[in-house]
Each structure stands twice: as structure tokens, then as C-alpha cells.
PAKOLVEX-173126 format. One record per atom (N, C-alpha, C): residue in one letter; x, y, z. Coordinates in pm, whole numbers, plus 32768, in hexadecimal, padded with zeros to 4 digits. Layout:
// PAKOLVEX-173126
AXYZ
...
//
This chain:
// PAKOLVEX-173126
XAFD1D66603A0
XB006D5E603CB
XB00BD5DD0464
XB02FD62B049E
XB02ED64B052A
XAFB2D631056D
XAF71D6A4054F
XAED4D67D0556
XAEACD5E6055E
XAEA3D5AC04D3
XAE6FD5360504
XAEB4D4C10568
XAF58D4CD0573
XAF8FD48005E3
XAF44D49A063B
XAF53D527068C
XAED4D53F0713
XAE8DD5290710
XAE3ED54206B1
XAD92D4E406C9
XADA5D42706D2
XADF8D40A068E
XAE30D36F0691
XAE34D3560729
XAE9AD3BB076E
XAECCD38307B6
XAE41D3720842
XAE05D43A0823
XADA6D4140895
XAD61D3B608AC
XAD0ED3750834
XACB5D3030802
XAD20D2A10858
XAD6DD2880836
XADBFD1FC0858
XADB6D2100900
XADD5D2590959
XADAED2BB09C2
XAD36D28B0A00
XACE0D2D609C1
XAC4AD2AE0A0F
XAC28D20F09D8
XAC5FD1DD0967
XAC40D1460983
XAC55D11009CD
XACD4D1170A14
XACFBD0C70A82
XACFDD0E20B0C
XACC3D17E0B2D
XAC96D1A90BA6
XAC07D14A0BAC
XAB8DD14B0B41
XAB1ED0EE0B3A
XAB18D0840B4A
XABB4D04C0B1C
XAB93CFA90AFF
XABBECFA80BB5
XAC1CCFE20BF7
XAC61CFC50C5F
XABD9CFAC0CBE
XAB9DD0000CB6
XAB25D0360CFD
XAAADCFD50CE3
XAAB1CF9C0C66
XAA58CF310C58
XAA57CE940CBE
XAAFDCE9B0C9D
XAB4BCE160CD4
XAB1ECE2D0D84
XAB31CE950DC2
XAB38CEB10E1F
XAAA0CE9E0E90
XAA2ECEA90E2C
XA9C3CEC80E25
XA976CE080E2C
XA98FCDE90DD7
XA985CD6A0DD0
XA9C4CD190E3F
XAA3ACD0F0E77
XAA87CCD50EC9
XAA3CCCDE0F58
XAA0DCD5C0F68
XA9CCCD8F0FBD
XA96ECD590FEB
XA8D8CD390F57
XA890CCDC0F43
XA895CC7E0F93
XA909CC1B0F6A
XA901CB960F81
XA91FCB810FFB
XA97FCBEE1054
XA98FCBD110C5
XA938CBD41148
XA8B1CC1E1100
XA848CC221162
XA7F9CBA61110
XA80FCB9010E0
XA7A6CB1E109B
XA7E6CA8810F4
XA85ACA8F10EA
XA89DCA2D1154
XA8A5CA4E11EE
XA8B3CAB411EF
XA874CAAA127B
XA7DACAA712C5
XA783CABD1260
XA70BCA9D126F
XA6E1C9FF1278
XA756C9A71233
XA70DC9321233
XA741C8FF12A4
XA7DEC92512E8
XA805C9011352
XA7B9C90E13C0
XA794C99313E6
XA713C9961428
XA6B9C952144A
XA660C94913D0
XA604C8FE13BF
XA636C84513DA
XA6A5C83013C9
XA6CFC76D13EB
XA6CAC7781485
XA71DC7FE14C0
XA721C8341549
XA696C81C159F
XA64EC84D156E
XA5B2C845159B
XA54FC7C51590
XA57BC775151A
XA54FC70E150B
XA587C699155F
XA5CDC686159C
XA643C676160D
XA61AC686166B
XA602C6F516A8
XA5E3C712173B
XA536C6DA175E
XA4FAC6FF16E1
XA455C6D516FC
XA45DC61516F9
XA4C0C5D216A1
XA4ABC53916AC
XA4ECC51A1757
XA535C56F175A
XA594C5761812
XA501C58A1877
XA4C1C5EE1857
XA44CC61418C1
XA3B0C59318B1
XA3C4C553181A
XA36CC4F9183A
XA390C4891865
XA3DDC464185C
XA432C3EE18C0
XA3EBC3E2195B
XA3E1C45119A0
XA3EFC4361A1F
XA360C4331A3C
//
């Protein structure tokens, strides 16, 4: 009985070290994905600024 609590528990354990790590991973993602487009509006910006003149 013991036994299988610990294995329960490790499982329960590394699920949520993974999932944390997933979440973390993803978030990550998006924040270069948003800052890539900021960038990129940044740049699109300065070149309509430089054809102006």
C-alpha cells in the first residue's frame, strides 16, 4: 500500500514539475512572438518616417 502511494505521489510530482515547465515554456513563446511583432510595427514606423522626407 505504501508503495503504491509513492509511486502516486511521485507521478503526481513530475506531472506538475512538466506541466509547470510546459506553462512556462509557452509563455515564453509568446513573449518573443510579441515582441517580434512590436519590433517589426517599430520598423515599419521609422521606414514610413524616412520616406516622408
Amino acid at each position: 500500500m505504501n508503495t503504491a502511494l509513492t509511486i502516486i505521489g511521485i507521478a503526481m510530482f513530475i506531472f506538475i514539475i512538466v506541466f509547470t515547465l510546459k506553462r512556462a515554456k509557452e509563455k515564453k513563446q509568446s513573449q518573443q512572438e510579441e515582441h517580434q511583432k512590436i519590433k517589426e510595427y517599430g520598423e515599419s514606423i521609422n521606414e514610413e518616417t524616412r520616406n516622408r522626407k
